[in-house]
N, C-alpha and C positions, 0 to 999 in steps of 0.2 A: 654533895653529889657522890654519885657508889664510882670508886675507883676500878677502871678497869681490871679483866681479867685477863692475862696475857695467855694468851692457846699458844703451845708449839702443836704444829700440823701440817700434813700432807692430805690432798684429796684423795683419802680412802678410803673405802667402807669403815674401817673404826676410825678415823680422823670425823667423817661425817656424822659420826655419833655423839662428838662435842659440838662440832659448831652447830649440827640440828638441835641440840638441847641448851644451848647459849642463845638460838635463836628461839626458841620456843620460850623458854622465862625470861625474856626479854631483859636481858644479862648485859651490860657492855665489855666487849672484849675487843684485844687487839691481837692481831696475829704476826706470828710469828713463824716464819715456814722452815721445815727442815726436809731437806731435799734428800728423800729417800736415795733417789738415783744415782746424790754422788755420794754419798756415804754421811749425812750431816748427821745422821740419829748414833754415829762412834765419836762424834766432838765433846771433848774431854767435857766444857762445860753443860751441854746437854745431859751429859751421863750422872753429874751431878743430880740432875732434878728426876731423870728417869735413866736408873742404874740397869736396866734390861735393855735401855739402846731401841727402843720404840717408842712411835709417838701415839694419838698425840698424848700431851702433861699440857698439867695450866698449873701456872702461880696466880694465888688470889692475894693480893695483900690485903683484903679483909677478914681473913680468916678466923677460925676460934679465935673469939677473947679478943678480934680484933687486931690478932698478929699475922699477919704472912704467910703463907701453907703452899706447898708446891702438893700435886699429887699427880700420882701415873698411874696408868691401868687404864682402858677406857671404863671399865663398868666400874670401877671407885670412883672415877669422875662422874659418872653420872649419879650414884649414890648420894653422892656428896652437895653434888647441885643439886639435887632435890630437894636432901635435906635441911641445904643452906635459906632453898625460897620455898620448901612447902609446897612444892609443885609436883605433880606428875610420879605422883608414888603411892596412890591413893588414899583415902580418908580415914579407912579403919587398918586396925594392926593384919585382918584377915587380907583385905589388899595388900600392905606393902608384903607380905608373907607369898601373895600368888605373882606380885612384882617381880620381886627376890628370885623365887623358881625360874620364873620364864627369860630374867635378866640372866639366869647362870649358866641356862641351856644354854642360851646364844655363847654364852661367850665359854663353854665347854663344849659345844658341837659347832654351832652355823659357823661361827666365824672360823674356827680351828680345821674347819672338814670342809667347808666353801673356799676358804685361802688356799689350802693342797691340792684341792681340785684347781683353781686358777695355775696357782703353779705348776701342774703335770699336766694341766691341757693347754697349756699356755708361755709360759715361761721357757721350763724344761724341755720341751721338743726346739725351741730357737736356739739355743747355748752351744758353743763351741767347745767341745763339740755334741751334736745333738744328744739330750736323753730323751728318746721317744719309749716309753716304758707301759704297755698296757695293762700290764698289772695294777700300775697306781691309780691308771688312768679311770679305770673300771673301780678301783676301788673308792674313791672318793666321790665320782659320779652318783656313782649307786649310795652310800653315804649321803650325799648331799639332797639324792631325791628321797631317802626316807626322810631324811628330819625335815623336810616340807611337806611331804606326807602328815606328820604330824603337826607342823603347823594349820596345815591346810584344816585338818579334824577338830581343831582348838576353835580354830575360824569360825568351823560350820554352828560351834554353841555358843559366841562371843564376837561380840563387836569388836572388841581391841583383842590383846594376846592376854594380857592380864585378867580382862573381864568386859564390861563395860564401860570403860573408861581408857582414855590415850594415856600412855605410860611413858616412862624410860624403856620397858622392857619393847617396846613400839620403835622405839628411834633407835636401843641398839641391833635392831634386829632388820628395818628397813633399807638400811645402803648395801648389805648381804643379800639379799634377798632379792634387788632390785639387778642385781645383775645372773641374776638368772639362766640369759640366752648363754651370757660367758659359762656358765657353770656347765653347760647343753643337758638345762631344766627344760623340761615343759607345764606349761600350765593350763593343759586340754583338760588333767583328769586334778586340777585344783581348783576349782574359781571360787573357793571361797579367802584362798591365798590372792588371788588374781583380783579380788575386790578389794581387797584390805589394801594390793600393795599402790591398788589407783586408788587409794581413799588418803591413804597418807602422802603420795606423793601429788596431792591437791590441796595439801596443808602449808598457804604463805612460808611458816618457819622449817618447813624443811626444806622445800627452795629455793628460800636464803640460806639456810645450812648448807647443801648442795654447792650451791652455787661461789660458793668463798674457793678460792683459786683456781676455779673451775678449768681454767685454761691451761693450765703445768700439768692436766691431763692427756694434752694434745700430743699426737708422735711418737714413734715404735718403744715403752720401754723396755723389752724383753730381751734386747742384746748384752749392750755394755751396760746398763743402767742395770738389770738382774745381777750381773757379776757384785755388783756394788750393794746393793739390797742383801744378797744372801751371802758375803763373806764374812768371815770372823771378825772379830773388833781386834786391833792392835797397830 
């Protein structure tokens, strides 16, 4: 029997990028939570396994050669799981190559330009004391509606983000995307963005991806819980 795969994770847009892709190659895993809010991603042994103090990391003890492997980053994790089951990274080298691309955007724009938007529309105005800052506000906004823009244009000539086929570049690009209204996106002048993102959130394993601690979402965290998220490690 395949020995579990331990997730350290919080329900986030990149947290939901492992456990939708643990759920989708039907992987066993067990979790492991690291509570953003009070500071668990500075625990000396966490930082061990991910030295950047963010989640989520998995340790596989099946790893190469059948030894052990911790990895962080969420897009090497999905890398990695792909390449561990051959899944979801498509069949020719020309796929995993427009994989690659469209896994690097996200995780160089959406995630990077969607997170600082949540943070200045969101975060930053709550904070004691407030930073209500319309510079950033506007700058990230706008940022976050071009690169849907161009997702949206990728959409109009391909089924998935990759091509024709569901991806990684799929799963890390949908828990970003899906909070959209947070982002104050609209999706009047996308619907081919607006198709994709009710086509995968109709996919059982993202769902169940989603769906994993789904409740430690509930309740204001943008007071005390921000302080703790964005201060220094030490």
């Amino acid at each position: 029997m395949t020995a579990p795969i331990e997730l350290f994770f919080w329900p986030t847009p990149n947290g939901w990028k492992v456990s939708i892709a643990l759920e989708e190659m039907g992987l066993p895993y067990t979790v492991q939570p690291i509570d953003i809010g009070k500071g668990d991603q500075f625990d000396a042994a966490f930082l061990k396994i991910a030295p950047n103090n963010r989640m989520p990391a998995i340790v596989d003890p099946e790893g190469p050669d059948g030894a052990p492997i911790s990895v962080f980053e969420s897009g090497a994790i999905l890398m990695y799981l792909a390449r561990k089951t051959g899944q979801f990274y498509g069949s020719t080298e020309r796929d995993r190559i427009s994989v690659e691309e469209w896994l690097m955007w996200q995780m160089g724009g959406v995630g990077p330009m969607a997170g600082q938007a949540h943070h200045f529309l969101k975060y930053a105005p709550a904070m004691e004391p407030p930073n209500d800052l319309p510079y950033a506000k506007d700058r990230y906004r706008n940022e976050v509606a071009r690169l849907y823009g161009v997702l949206d244009r990728r959409l109009a000539e391909n089924e998935w983000i990759a091509g024709d086929f569901y991806s990684i570049a799929d799963m890390a690009t949908w828990g970003w995307a899906s909070l959209w209204e947070g982002q104050q996106q609209t999706l009047d002048d996308k619907p081919h963005l607006a198709r994709w993102l009710d086509v995968c959130a109709a996919r059982p394993g993202v769902q169940r991806g989603r769906a994993v601690l789904a409740e430690k979402r509930s309740g204001d965290v943008r007071t005390a819980a921000a302080s703790a998220m964005f201060r220094k490690p030490g």
